[in-house]
C-alpha positions in Angstrom: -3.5 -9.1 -20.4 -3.0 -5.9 -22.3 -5.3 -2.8 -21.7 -6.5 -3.6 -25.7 -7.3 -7.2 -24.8 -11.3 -8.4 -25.7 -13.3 -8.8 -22.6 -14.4 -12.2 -22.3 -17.9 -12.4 -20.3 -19.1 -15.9 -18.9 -22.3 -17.1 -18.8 -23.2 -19.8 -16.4 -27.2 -21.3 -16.5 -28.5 -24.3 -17.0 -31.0 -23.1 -19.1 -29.9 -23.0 -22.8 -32.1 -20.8 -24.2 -31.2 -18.2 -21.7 -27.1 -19.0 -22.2 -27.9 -18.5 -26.1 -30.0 -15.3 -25.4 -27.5 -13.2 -23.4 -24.7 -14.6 -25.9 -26.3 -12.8 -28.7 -27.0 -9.7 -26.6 -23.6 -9.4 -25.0 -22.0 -10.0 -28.7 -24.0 -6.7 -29.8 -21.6 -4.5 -27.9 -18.7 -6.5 -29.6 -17.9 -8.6 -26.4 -16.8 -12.4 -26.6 -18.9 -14.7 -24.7 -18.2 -17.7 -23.0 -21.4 -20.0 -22.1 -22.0 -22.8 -19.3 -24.1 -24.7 -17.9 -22.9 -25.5 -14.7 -20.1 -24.0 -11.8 -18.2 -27.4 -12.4 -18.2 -26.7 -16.3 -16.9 -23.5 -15.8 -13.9 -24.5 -13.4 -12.7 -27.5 -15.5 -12.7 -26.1 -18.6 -9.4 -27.0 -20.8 -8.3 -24.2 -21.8 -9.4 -22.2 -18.0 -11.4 -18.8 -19.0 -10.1 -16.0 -17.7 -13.2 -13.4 -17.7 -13.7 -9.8 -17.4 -17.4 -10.7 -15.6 -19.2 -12.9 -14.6 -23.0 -13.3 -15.5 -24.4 -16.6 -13.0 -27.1 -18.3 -12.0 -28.2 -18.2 -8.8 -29.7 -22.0 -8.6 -27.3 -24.1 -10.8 -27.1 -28.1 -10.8 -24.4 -28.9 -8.3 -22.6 -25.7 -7.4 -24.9 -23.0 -6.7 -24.2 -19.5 -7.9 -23.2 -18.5 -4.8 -20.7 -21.3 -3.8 -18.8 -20.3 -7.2 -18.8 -16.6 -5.5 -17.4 -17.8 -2.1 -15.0 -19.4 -4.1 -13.5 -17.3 -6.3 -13.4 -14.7 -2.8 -11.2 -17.8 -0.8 -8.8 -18.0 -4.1 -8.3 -14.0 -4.1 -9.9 -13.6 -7.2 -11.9 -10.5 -7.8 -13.3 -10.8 -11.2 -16.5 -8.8 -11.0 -20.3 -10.9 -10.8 -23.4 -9.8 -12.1 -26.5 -12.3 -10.9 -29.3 -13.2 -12.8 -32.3 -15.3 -11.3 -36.1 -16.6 -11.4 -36.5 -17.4 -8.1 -34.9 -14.4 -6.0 -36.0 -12.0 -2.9 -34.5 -9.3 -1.1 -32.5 -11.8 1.4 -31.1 -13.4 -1.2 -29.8 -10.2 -3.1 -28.5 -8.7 -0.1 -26.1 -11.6 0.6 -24.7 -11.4 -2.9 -24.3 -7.6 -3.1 -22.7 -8.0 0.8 -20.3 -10.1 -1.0 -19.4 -8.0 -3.6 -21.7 -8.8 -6.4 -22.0 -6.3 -9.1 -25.6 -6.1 -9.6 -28.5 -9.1 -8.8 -31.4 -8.6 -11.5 -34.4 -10.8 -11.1 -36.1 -12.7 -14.5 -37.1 -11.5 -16.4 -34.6 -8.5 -16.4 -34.9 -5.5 -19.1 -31.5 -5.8 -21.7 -30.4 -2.8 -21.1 -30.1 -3.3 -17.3 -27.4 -6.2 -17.7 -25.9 -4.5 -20.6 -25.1 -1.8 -17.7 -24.3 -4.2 -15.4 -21.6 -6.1 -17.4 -20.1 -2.7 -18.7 -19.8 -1.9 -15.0 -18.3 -5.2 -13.9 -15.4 -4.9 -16.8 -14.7 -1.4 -16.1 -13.9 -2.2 -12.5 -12.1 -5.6 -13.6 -9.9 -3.4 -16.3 -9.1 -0.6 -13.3 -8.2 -3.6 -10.7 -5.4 -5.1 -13.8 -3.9 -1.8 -14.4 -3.9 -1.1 -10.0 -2.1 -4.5 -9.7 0.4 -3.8 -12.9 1.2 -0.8 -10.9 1.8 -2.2 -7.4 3.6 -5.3 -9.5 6.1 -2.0 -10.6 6.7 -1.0 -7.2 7.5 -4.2 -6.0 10.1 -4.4 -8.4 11.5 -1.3 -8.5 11.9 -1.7 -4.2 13.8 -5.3 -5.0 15.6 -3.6 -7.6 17.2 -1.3 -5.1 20.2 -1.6 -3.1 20.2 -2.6 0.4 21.2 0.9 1.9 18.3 2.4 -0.4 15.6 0.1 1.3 17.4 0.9 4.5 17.3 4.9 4.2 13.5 4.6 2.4 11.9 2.2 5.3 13.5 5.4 7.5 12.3 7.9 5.8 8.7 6.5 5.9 8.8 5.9 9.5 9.0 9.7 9.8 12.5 10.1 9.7 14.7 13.4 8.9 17.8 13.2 7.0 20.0 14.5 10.1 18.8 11.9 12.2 19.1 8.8 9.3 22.3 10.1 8.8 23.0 9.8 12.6 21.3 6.3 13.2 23.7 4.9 9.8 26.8 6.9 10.9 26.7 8.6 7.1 27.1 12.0 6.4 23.6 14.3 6.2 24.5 15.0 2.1 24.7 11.4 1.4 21.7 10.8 2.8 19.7 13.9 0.9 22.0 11.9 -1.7 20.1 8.6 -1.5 17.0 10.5 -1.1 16.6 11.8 -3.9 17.5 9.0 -5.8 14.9 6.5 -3.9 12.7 8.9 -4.7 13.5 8.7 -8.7 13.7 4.9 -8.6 10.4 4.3 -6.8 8.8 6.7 -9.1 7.8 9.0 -6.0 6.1 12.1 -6.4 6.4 12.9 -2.9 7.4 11.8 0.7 3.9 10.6 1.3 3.8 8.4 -2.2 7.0 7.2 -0.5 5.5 6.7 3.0 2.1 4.8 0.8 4.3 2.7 -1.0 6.3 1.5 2.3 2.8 1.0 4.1 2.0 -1.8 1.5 5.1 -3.1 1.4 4.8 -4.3 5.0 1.0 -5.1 4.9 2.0 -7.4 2.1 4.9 -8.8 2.4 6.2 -7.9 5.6 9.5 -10.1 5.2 10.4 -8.0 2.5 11.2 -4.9 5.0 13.4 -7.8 7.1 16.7 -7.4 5.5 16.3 -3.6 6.3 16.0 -4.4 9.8 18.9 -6.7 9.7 21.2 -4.6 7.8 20.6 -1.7 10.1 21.7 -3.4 13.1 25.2 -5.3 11.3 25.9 -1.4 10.0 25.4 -0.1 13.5 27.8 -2.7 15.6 24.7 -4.7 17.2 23.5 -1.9 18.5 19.5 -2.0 18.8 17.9 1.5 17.2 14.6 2.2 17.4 12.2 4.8 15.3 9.3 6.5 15.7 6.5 5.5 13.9 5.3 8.5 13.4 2.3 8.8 10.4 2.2 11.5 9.0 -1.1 13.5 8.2 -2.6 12.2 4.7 -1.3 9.0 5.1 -3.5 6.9 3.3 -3.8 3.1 1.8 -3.7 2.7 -2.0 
């Protein structure tokens, strides 16, 4: 999807009138709609909807509102819901905002406070594609290094100094101010700590990925077992 891409909203009730209703008031501020009538509608439909929001039913025939919500949260999918419903209470919107729901408006519900709602829930879905492009550059621009890169990078981000990497790897100091600086200009680095941020993920995600560094330390060093501090340093933080 490409930042100029039309949000696409979905609307799942069972009540027609209400689908047809928020259709033309969600076309009024130029967005495409796409109406259902039921959780299973919504999940089998040929071609699959991708939205930028959700608007759903609470009480639906078969799936309820909130199974489709559990759902989508099992399958890693965070596309933003707002819930609408004639039969709610406090418990009830609770459990959905605890889950991540956008907003939880009772019927009848003034326009302008879904309009908001929806606006909200595409802004947040439009800032989670372009934070997942980003980490999707990372990824590729750590694979597209070379092995002694990852190796000097995961070293640096453990809190090592360039004196002691160049120690551990049996290089000279310059070679690895050398690598460095060109990890640094690769990755698309601003500073250690965007270094030390990037690496953090790296290993929360996909941990395997940070293997072959571990290997390839060892086979360069004869066998012999080194170990690093893990040192974090202060404003470490998670992106």
């Amino acid at each position: 999807m490409s930042d100029s891409d039309q949000s696409t909203v979905v609307v799942i009730d069972d009540d027609e009138s209400v689908r047809e209703s928020l259709r033309g008031l969600l076309e009024t501020i130029s967005l495409d709609v796409a109406l259902f009538r039921s959780v299973e509608a919504f999940l089998s439909a040929n071609p699959p909807v991708s939205p930028s929001c959700i608007v759903l039913d609470v009480r639906l025939p078969g799936a309820s509102g909130f199974e489709l919500q559990k759902q989508l949260a099992a399958a890693d999918v965070d596309t933003p819901i707002v819930f609408i419903t004639g039969h709610g209470d406090i418990p009830m919107s609770v459990r959905a905002m605890k889950a991540g729901a956008i907003e939880f408006l009772a019927k009848p519900f003034r326009e302008q406070e879904l309009l908001d709602a929806v606006r909200q829930g595409i802004e947040r879905h439009h800032a989670g594609v372009l934070r997942r492009r980003a980490w999707a550059q990372v990824r590729q621009r750590f694979a597209n290094l070379t092995d002694r890169e990852r190796e000097i990078m995961t070293l640096l981000a453990r809190g090592g100094v360039s004196k002691q990497i160049a120690g551990q790897l049996g290089i000279s100091e310059v070679t690895v101010r050398v690598h460095r600086s060109q990890i640094m200009q690769r990755m698309g680095a601003r500073s250690l700590a965007d270094l030390v941020r990037m690496v953090d993920r790296l290993e929360v995600d996909d941990g395997n990925a940070l293997d072959p560094v571990a290997s390839s330390s060892r086979s360069s060093r004869s066998g012999k077992r080194v170990t690093y501090a893990a040192r974090k340093p202060k404003g470490r933080g998670n992106n």
